[in-house]
Structures are given as C-alpha cells and as structure tokens.
C-alpha positions as CSV (number, residue, x, y, z in Angstrom):
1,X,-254.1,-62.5,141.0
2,X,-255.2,-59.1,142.1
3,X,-258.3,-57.4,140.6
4,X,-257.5,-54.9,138.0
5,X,-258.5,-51.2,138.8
6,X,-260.2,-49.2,135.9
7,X,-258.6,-45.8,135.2
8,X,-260.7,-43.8,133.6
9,X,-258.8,-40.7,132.2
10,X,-258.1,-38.5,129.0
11,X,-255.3,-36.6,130.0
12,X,-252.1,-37.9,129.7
13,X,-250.4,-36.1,131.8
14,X,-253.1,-37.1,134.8
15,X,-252.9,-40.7,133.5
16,X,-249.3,-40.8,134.3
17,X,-249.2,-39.2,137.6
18,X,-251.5,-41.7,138.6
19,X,-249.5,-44.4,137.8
20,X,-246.7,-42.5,139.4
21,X,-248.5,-42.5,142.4
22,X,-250.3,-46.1,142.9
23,X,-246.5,-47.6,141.7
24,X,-245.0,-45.2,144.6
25,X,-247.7,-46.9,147.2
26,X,-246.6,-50.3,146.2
27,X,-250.1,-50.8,144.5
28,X,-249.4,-54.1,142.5
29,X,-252.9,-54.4,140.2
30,X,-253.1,-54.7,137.3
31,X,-253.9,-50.9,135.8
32,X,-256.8,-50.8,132.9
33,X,-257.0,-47.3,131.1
34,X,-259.9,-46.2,129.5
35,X,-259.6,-43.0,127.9
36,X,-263.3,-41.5,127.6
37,X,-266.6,-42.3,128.9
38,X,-267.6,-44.9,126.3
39,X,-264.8,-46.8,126.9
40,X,-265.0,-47.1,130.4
41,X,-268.9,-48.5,129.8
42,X,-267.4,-50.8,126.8
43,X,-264.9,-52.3,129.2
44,X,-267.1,-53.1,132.3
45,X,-269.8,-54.7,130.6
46,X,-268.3,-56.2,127.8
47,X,-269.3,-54.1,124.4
48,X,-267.6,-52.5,122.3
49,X,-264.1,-53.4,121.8
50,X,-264.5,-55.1,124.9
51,X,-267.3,-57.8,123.8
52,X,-267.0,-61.1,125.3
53,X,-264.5,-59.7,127.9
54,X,-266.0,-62.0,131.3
55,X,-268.0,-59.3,133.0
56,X,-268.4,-61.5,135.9
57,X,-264.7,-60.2,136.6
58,X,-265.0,-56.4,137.7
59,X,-262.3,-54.3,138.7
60,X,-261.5,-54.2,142.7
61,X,-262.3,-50.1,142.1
62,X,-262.9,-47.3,139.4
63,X,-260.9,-44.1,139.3
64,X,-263.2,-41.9,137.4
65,X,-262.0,-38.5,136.2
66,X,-265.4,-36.4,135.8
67,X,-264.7,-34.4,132.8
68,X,-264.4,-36.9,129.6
69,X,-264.9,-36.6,126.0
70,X,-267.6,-39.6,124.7
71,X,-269.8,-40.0,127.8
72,X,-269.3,-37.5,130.9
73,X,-268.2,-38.6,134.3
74,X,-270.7,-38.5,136.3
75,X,-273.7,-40.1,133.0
76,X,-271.0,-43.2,133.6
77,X,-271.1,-43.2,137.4
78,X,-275.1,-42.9,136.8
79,X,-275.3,-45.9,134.4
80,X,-272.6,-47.8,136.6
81,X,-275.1,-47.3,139.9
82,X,-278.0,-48.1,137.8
83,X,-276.7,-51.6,136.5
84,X,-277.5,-53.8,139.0
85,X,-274.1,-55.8,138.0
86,X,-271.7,-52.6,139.0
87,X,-274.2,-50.6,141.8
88,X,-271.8,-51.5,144.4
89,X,-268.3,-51.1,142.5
90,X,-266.2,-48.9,144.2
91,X,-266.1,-45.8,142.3
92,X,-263.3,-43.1,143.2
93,X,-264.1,-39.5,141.7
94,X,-261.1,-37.8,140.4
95,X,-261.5,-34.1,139.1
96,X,-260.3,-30.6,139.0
97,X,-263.0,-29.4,139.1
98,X,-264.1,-26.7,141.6
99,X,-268.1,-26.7,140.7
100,X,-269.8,-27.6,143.6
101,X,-272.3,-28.7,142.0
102,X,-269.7,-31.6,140.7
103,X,-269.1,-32.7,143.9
104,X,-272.5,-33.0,145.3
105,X,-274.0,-34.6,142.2
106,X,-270.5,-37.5,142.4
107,X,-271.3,-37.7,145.9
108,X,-275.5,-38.3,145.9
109,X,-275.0,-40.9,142.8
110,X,-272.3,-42.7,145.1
111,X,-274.2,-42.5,148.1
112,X,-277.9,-42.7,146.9
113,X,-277.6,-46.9,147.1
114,X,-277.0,-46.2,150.8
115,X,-279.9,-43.8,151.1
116,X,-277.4,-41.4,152.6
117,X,-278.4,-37.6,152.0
118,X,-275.9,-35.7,149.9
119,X,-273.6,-32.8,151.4
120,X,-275.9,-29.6,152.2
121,X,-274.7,-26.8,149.8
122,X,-272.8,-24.1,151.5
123,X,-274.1,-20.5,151.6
C-alpha cells in the first residue's frame, strides 16, 4: 500500500481543489487532512488525537499551506526539520501568500538540512 500524503489545510475550499487535483493526476494515496498546525504535529508524531498512531509510518510527502490557525506554517515546517524523525520528509509549501519574506523563510528551513543558501532578496 502506498504511503499516505499529509494535507495540511484550513480552507475548505483549498482542501477540495486539492483533492480535485491529485484525483485528476491519478494520485492513488491515501489523503490525511489536518486542518491547523497542531494537528498536523499531533498526527506525525503520534500526540494528541493521534497518540499511539505508529510514527515509524510517515507520509511519502506533506502539503503544507503556510497560513493556519493553532500553529503557523512555517513553526511546523521548523519543528518538522528539527525532529530528527521528520528532517528529511518531503515538505511541499502551499500558499497565497505574496510576502517574500514567506517564501524565503519556507525555502531556507527546507533547504538549511542541505546547507543550500536561501534565494537572494530582490531589490
């Protein structure tokens, strides 16, 4: 069986064009939802509602929208690289966002376990 993929997202209306669009591209996992920050951390290492969920079992990848009620985006992308259980889950940002600042904070936590340098701001 394939691995599930954790969607982490509180809008509906996101959630479901999402689904929309891995069902469209034949993508057969299994689809978790988490629907805020905490939740997402609950889930991958087994508190909360999730607690004695096997956390040896991690999802194939994490589609994390940035902006979420509970916990922020990017404080679980930090807590997910800092864990040395989840540091190398593959973590997809998904936002609206047009800060900047977003992106190149999203990118330097996905990339600082690579030592890669972040993107240089623009002028």
């Amino acid at each position: 069986m394939d691995k599930a993929i954790l969607l982490v997202e509180d809008n509906p209306d996101d959630e479901a064009l999402t689904l929309r669009a891995l069902k469209k591209n034949n993508i057969r996992n299994e689809v978790v939802i988490a629907h805020d920050g905490a939740e997402a951390l609950d889930y991958l290492f087994g508190t909360g509602q999730y607690i004695g969920r096997n956390t040896d079992v991690l999802p194939q990848v994490v589609l994390l929208d940035l902006k979420l009620p509970k916990v922020e985006g990017l404080e679980v992308l930090r807590r997910v690289r800092a864990d040395k259980r989840t540091k190398l889950l593959p973590v997809v940002i998904l936002t609206s966002s047009n800060e900047e600042q977003d992106r190149i904070d999203g990118y330097g936590l996905y990339w600082l376990i690579l030592n890669e340098p972040p993107p240089s701001r623009r002028s």
